[in-house]
Every structure is written in C-alpha cells, then in structure tokens.
mmCIF file of the N, C-alpha and C atoms, coordinates in Angstrom:
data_MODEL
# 
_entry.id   MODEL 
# 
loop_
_atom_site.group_PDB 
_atom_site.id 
_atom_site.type_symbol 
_atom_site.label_atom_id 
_atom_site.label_alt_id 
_atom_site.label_comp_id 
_atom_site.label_asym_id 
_atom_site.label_entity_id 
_atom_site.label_seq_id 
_atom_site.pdbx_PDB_ins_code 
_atom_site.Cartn_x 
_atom_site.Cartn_y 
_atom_site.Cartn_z 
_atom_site.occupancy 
_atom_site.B_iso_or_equiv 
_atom_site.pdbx_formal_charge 
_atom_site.auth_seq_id 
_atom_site.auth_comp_id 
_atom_site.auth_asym_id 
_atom_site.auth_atom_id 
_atom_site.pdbx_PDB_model_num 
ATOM 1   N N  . UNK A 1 1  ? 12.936 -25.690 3.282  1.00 0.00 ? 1  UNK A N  1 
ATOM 2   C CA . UNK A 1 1  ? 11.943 -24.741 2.839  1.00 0.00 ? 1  UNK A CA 1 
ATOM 3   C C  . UNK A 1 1  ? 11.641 -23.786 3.988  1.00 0.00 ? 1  UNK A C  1 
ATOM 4   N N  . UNK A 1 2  ? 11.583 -22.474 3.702  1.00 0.00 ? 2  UNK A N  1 
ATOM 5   C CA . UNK A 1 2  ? 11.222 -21.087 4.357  1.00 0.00 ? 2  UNK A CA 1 
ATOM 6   C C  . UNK A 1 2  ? 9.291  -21.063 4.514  1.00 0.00 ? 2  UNK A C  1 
ATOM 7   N N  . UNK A 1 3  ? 9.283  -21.251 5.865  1.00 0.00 ? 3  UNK A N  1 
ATOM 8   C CA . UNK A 1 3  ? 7.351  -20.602 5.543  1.00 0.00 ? 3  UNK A CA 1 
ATOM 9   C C  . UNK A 1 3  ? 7.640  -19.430 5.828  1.00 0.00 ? 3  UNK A C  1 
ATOM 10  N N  . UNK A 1 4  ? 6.707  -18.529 6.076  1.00 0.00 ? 4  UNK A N  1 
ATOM 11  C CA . UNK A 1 4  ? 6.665  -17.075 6.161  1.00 0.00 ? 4  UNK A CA 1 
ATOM 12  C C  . UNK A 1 4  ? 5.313  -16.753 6.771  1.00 0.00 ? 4  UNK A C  1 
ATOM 13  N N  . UNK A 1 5  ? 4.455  -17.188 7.769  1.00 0.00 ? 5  UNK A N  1 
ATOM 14  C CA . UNK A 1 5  ? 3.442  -16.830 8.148  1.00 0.00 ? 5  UNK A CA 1 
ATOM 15  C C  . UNK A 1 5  ? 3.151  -15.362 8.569  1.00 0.00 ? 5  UNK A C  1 
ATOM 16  N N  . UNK A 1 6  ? 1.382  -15.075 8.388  1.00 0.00 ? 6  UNK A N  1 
ATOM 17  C CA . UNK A 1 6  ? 1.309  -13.507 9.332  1.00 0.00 ? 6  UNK A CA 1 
ATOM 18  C C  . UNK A 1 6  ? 0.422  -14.422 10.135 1.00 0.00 ? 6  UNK A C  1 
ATOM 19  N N  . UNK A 1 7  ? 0.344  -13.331 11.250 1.00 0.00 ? 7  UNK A N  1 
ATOM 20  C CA . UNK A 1 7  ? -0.488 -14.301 12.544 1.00 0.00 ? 7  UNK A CA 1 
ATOM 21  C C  . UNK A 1 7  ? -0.594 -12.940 13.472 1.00 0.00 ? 7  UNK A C  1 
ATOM 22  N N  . UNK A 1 8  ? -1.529 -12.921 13.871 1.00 0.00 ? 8  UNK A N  1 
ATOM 23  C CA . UNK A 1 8  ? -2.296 -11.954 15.096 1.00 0.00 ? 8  UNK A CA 1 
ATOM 24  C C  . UNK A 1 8  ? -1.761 -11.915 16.154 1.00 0.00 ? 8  UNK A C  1 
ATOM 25  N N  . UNK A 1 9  ? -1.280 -11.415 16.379 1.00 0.00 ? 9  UNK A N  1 
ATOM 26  C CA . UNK A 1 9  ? -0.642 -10.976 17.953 1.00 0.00 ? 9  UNK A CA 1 
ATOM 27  C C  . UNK A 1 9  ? -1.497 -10.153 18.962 1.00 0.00 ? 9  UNK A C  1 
ATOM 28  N N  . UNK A 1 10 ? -1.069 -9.728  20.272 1.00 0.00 ? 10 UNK A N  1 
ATOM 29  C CA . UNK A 1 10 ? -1.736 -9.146  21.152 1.00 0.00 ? 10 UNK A CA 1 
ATOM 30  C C  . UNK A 1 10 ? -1.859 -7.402  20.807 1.00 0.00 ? 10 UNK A C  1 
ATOM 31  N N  . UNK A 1 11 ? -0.874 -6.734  19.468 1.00 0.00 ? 11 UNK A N  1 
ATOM 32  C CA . UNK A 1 11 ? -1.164 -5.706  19.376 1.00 0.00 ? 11 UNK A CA 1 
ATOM 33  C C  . UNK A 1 11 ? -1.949 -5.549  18.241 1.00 0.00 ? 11 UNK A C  1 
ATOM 34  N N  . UNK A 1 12 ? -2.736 -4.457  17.902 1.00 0.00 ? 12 UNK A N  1 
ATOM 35  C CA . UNK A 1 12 ? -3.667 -4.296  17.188 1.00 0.00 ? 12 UNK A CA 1 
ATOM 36  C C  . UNK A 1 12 ? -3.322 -4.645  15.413 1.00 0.00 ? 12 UNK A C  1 
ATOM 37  N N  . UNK A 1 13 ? -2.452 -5.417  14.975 1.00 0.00 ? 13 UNK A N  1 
ATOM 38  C CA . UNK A 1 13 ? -2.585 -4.915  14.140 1.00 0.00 ? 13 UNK A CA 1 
ATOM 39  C C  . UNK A 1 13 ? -1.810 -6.554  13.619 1.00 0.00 ? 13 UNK A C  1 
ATOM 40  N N  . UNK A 1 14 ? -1.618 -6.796  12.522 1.00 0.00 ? 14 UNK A N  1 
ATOM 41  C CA . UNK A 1 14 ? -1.084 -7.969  11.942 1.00 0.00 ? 14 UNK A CA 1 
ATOM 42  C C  . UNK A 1 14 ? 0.738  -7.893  11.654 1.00 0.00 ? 14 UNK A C  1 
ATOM 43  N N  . UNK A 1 15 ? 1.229  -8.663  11.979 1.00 0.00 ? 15 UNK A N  1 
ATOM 44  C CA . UNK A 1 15 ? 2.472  -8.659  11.779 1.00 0.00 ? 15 UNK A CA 1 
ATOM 45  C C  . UNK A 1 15 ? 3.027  -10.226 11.048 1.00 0.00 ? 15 UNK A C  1 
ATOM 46  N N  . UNK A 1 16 ? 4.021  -9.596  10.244 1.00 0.00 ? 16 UNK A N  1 
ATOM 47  C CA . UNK A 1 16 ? 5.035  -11.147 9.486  1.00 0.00 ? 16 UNK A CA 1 
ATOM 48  C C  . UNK A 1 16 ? 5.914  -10.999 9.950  1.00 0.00 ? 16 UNK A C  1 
ATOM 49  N N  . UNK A 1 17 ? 6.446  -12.096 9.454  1.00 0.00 ? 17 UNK A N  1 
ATOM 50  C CA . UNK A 1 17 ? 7.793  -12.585 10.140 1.00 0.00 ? 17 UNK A CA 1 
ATOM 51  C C  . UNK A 1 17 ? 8.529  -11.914 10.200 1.00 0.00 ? 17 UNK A C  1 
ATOM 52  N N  . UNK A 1 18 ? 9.099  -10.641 8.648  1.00 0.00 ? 18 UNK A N  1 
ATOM 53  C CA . UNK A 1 18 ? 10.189 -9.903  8.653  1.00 0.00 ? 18 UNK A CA 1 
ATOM 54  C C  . UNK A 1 18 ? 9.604  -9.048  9.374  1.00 0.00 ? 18 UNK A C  1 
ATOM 55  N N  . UNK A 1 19 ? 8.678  -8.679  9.656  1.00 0.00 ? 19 UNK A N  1 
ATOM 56  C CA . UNK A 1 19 ? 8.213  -7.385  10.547 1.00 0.00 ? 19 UNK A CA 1 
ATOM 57  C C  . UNK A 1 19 ? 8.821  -7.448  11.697 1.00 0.00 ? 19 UNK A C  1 
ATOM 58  N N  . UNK A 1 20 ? 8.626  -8.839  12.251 1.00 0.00 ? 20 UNK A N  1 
ATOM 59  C CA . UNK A 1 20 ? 8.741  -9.157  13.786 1.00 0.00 ? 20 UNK A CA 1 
ATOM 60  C C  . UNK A 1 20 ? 10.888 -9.346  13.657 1.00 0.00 ? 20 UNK A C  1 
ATOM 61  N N  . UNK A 1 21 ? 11.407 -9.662  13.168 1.00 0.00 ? 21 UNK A N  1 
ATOM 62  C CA . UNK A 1 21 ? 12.707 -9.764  12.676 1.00 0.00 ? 21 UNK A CA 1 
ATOM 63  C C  . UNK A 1 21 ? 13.265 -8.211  12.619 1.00 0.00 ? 21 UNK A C  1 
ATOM 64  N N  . UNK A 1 22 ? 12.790 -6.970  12.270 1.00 0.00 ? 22 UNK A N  1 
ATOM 65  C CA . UNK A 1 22 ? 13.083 -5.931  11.797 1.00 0.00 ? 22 UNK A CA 1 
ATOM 66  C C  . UNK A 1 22 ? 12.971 -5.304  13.224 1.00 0.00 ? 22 UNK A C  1 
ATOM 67  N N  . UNK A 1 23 ? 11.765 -5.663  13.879 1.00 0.00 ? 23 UNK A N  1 
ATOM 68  C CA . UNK A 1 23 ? 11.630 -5.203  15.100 1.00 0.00 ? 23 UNK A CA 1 
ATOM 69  C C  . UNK A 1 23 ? 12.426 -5.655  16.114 1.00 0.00 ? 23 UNK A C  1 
ATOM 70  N N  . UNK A 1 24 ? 13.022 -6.892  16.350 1.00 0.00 ? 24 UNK A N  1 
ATOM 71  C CA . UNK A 1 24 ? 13.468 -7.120  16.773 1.00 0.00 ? 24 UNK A CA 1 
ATOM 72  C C  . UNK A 1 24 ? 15.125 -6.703  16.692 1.00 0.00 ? 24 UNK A C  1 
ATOM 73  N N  . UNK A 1 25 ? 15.282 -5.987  15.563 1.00 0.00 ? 25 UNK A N  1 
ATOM 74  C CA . UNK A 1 25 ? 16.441 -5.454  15.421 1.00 0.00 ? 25 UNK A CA 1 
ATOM 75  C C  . UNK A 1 25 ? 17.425 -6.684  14.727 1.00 0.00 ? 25 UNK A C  1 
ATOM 76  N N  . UNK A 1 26 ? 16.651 -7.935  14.319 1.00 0.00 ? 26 UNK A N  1 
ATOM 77  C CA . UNK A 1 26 ? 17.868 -9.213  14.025 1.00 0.00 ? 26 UNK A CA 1 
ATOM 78  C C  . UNK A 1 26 ? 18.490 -9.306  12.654 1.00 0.00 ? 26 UNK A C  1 
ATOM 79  N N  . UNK A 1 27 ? 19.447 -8.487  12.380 1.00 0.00 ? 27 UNK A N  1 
ATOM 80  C CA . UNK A 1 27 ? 19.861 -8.482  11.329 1.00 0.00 ? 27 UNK A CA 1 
ATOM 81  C C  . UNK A 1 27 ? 20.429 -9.590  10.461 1.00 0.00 ? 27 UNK A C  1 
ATOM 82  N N  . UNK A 1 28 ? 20.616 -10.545 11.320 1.00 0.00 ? 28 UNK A N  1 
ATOM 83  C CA . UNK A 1 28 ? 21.234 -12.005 10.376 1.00 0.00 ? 28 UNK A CA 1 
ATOM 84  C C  . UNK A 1 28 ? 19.440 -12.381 10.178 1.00 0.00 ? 28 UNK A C  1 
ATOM 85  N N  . UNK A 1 29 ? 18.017 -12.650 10.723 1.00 0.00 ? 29 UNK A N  1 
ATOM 86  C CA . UNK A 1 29 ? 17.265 -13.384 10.327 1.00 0.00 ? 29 UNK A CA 1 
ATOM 87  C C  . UNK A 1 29 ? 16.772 -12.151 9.411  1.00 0.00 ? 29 UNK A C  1 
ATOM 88  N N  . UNK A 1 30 ? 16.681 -11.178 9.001  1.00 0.00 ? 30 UNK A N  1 
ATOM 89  C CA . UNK A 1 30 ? 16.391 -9.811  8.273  1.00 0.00 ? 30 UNK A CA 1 
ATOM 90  C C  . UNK A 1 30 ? 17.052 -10.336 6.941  1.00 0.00 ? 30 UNK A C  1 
ATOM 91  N N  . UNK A 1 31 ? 18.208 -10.894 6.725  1.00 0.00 ? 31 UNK A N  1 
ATOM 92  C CA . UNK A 1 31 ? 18.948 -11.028 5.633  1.00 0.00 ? 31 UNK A CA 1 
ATOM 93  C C  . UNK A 1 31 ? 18.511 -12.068 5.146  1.00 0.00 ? 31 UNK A C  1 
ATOM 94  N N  . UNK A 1 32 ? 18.145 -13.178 6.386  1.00 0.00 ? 32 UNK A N  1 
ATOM 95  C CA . UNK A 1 32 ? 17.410 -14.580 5.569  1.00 0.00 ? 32 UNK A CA 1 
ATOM 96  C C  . UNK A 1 32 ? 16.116 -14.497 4.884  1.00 0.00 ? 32 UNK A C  1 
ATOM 97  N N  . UNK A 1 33 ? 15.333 -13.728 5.516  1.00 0.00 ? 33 UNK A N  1 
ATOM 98  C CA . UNK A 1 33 ? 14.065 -13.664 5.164  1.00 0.00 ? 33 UNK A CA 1 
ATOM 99  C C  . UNK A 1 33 ? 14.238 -13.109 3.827  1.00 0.00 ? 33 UNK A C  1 
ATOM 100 N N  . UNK A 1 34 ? 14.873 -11.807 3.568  1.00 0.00 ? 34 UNK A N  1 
ATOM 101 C CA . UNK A 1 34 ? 15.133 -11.144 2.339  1.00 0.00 ? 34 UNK A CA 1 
ATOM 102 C C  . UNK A 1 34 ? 15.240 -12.177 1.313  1.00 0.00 ? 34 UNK A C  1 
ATOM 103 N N  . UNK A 1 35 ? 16.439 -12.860 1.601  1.00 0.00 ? 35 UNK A N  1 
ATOM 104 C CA . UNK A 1 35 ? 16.774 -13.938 0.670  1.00 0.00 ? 35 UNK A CA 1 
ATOM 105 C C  . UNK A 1 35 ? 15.898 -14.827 -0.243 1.00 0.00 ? 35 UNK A C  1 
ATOM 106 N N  . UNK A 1 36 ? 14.273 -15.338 0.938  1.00 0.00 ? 36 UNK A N  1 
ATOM 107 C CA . UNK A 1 36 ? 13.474 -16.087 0.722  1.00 0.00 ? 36 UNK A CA 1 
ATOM 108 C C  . UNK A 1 36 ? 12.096 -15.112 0.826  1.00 0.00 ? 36 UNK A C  1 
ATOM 109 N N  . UNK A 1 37 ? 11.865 -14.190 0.890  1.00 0.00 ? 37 UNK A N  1 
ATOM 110 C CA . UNK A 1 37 ? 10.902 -13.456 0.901  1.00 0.00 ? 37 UNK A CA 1 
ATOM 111 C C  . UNK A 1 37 ? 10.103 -12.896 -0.068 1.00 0.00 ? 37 UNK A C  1 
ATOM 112 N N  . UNK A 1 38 ? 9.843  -13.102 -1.275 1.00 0.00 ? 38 UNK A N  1 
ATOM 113 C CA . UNK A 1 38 ? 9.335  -12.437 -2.294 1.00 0.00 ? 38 UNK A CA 1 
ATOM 114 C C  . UNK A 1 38 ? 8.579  -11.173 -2.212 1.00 0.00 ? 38 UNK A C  1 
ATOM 115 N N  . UNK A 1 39 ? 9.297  -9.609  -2.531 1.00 0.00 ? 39 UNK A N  1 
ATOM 116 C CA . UNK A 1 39 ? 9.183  -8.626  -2.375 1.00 0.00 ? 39 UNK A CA 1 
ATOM 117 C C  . UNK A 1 39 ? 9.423  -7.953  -1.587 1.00 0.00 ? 39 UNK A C  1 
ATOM 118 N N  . UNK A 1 40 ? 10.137 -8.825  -0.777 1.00 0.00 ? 40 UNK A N  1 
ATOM 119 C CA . UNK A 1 40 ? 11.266 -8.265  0.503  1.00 0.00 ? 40 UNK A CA 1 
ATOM 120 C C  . UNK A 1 40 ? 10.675 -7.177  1.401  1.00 0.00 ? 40 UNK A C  1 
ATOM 121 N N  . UNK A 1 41 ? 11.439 -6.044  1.447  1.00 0.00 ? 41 UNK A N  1 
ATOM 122 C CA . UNK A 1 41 ? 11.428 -4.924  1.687  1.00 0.00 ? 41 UNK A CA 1 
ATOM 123 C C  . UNK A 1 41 ? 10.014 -4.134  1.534  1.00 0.00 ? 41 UNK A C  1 
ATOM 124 N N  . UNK A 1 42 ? 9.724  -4.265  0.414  1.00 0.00 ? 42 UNK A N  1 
ATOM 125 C CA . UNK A 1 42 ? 8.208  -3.549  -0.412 1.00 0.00 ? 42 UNK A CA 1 
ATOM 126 C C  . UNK A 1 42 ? 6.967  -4.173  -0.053 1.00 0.00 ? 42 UNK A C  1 
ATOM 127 N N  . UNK A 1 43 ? 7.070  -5.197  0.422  1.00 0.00 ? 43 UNK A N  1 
ATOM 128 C CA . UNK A 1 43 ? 6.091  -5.682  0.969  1.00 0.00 ? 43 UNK A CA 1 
ATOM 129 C C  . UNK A 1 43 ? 5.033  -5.199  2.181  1.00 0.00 ? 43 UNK A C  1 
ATOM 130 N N  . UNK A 1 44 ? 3.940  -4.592  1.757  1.00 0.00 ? 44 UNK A N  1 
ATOM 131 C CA . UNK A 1 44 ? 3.161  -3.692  3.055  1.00 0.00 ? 44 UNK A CA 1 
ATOM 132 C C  . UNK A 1 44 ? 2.281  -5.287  3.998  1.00 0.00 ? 44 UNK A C  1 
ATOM 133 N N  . UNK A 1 45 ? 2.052  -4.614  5.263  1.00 0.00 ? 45 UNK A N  1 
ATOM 134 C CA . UNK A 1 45 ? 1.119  -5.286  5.710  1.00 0.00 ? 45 UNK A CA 1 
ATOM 135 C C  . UNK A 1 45 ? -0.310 -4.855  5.890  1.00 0.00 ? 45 UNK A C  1 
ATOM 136 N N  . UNK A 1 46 ? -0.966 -5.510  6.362  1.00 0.00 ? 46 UNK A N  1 
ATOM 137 C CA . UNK A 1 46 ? -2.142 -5.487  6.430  1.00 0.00 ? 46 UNK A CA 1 
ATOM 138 C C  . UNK A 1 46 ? -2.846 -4.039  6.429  1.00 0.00 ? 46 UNK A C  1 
ATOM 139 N N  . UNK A 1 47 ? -1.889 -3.479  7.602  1.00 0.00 ? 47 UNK A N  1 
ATOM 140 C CA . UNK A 1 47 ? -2.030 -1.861  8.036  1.00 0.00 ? 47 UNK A CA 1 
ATOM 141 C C  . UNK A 1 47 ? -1.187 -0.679  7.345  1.00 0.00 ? 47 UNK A C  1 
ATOM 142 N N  . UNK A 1 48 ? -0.380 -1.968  6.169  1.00 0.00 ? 48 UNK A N  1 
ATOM 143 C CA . UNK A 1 48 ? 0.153  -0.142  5.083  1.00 0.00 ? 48 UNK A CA 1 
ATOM 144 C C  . UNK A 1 48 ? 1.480  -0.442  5.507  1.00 0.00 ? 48 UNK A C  1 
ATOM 145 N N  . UNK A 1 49 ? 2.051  -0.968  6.783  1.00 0.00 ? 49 UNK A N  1 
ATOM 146 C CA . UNK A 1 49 ? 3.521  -0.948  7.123  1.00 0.00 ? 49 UNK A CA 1 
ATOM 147 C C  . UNK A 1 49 ? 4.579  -1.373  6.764  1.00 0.00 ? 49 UNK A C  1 
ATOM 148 N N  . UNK A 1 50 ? 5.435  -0.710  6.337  1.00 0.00 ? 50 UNK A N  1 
ATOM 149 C CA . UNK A 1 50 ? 6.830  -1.689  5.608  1.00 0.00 ? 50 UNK A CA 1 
ATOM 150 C C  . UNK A 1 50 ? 7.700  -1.970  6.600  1.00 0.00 ? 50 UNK A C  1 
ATOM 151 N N  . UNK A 1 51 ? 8.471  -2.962  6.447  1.00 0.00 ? 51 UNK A N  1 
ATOM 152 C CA . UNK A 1 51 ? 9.219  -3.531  7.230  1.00 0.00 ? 51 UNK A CA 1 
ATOM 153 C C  . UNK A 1 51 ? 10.509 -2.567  7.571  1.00 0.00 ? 51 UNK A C  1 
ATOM 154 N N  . UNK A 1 52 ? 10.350 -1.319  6.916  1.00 0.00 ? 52 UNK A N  1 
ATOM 155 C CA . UNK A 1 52 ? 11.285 -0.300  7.402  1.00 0.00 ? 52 UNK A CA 1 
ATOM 156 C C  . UNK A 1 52 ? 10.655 0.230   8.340  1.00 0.00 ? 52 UNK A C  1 
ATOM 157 N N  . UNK A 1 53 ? 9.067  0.218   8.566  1.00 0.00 ? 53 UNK A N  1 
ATOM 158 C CA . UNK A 1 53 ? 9.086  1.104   9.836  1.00 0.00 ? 53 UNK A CA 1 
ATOM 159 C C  . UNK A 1 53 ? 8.848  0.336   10.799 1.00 0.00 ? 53 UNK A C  1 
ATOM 160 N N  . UNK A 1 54 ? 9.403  -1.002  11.174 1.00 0.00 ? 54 UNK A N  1 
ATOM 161 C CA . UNK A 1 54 ? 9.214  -1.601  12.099 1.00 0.00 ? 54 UNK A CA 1 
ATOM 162 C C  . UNK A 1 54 ? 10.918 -1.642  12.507 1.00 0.00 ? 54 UNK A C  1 
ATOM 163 N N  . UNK A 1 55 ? 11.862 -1.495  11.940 1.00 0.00 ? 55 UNK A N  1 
ATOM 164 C CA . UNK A 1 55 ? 13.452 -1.313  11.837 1.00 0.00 ? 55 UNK A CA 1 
ATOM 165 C C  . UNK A 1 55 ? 13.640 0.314   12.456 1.00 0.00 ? 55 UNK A C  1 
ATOM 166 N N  . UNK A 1 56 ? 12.948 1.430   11.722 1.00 0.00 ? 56 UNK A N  1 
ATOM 167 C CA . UNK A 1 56 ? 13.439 2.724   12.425 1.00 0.00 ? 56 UNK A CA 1 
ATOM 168 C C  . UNK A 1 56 ? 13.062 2.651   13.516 1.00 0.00 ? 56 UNK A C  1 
ATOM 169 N N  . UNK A 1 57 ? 11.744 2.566   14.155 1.00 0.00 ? 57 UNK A N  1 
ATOM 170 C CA . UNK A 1 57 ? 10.690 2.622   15.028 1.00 0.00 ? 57 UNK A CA 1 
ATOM 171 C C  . UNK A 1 57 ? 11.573 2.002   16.619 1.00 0.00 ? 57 UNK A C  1 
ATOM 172 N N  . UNK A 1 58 ? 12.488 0.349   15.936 1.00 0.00 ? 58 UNK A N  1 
ATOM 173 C CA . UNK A 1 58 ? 13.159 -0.340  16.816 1.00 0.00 ? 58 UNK A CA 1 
ATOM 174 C C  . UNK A 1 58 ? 14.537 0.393   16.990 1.00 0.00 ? 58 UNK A C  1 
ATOM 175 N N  . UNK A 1 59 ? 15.030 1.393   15.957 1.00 0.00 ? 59 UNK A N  1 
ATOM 176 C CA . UNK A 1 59 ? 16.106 1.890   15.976 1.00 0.00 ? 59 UNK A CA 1 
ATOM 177 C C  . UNK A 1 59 ? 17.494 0.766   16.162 1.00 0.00 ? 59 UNK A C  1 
ATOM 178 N N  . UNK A 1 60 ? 17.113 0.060   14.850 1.00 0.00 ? 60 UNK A N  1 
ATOM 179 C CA . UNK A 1 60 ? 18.398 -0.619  14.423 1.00 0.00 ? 60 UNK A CA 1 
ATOM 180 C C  . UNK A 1 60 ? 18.783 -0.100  12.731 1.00 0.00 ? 60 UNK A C  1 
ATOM 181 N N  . UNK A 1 61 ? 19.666 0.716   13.253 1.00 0.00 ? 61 UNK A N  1 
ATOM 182 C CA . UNK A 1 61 ? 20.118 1.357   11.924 1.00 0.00 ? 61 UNK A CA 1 
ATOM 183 C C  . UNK A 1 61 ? 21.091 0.258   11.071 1.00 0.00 ? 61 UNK A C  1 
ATOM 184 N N  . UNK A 1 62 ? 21.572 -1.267  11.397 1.00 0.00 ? 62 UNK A N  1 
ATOM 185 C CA . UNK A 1 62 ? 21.611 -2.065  10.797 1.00 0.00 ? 62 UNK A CA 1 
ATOM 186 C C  . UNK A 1 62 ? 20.967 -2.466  9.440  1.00 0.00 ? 62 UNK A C  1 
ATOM 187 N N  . UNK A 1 63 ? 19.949 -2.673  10.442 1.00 0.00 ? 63 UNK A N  1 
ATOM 188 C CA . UNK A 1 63 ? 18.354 -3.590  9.926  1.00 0.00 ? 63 UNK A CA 1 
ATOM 189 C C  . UNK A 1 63 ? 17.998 -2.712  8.547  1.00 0.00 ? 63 UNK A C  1 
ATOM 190 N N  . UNK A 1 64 ? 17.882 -1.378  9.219  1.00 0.00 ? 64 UNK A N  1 
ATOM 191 C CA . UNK A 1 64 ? 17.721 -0.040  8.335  1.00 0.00 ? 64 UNK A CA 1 
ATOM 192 C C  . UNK A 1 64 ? 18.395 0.142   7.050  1.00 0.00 ? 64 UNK A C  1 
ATOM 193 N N  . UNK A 1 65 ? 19.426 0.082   7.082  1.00 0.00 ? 65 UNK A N  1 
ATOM 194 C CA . UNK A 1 65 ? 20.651 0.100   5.605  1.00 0.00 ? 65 UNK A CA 1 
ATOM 195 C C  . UNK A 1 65 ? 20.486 -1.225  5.512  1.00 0.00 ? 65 UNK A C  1 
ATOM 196 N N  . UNK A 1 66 ? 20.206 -2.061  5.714  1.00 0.00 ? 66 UNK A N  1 
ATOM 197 C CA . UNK A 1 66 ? 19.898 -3.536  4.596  1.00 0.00 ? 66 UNK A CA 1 
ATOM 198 C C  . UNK A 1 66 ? 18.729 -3.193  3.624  1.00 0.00 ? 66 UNK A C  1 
ATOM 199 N N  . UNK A 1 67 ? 17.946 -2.647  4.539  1.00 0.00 ? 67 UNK A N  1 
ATOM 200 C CA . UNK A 1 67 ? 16.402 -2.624  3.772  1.00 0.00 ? 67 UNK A CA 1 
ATOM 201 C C  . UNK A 1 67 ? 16.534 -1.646  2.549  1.00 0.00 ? 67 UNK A C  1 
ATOM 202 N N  . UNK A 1 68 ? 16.863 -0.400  3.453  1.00 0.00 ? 68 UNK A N  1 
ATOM 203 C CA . UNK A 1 68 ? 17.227 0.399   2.287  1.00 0.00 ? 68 UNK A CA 1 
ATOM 204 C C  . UNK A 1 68 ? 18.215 0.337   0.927  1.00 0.00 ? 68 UNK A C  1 
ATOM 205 N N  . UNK A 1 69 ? 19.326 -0.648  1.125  1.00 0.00 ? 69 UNK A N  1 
ATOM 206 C CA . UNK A 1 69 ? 20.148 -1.110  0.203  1.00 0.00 ? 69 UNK A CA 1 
ATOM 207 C C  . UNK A 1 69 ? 19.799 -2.417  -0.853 1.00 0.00 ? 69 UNK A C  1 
# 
C-alpha cells in the first residue's frame, strides 16, 4: 500500500509527495505516484499549485510531458 502524506516543511507553504517528486525532477517516483495517486496531475495544493508547477519551476521537462500526457 501507497500513503501519500502532505506535511509542512520549512518553506511557506504545504507540499505532497508528488509535489516534492516533481520538484525533485524524479521521474520514475512521478510515474508511481501517478499510478496510485487519485487525481494525479489535477490535484491543487493547499496554495492553488499543481504538480506541473513544481516540474517547470525544477525544469525537468521529463517530469513535464508525463504530467502533461
């Protein structure tokens, strides 16, 4: 079984798992999460952010065409 926590970090704002995955540019854990993620991609956080702009922002144009595809 997949958990999927959000949890507070030191920057202002709330981040999940695929956020932190997207940012990180990790395109194999980006694909897992998708897999097990319900609403994947579309999913906003706390602050409005989709997990695409945590992918451009990191500039993994990988990460980027998964999400978008």
């Amino acid at each position: 079984m997949l958990f999927v926590y959000t949890y507070t970090c030191e920057l202002p704002f709330r981040i999940m798992t695929l956020d932190m995955a997207c940012s990180a540019g990790n395109l194999h854990m980006v694909s897992l999460l998708l897999i097990h993620f319900e609403g994947g991609a579309s999913v906003r956080n706390i602050d409005g952010l989709l997990p695409l702009h945590f992918a451009a922002v990191s500039g993994s144009r990988g990460v980027v065409d998964l999400l978008l595809n």
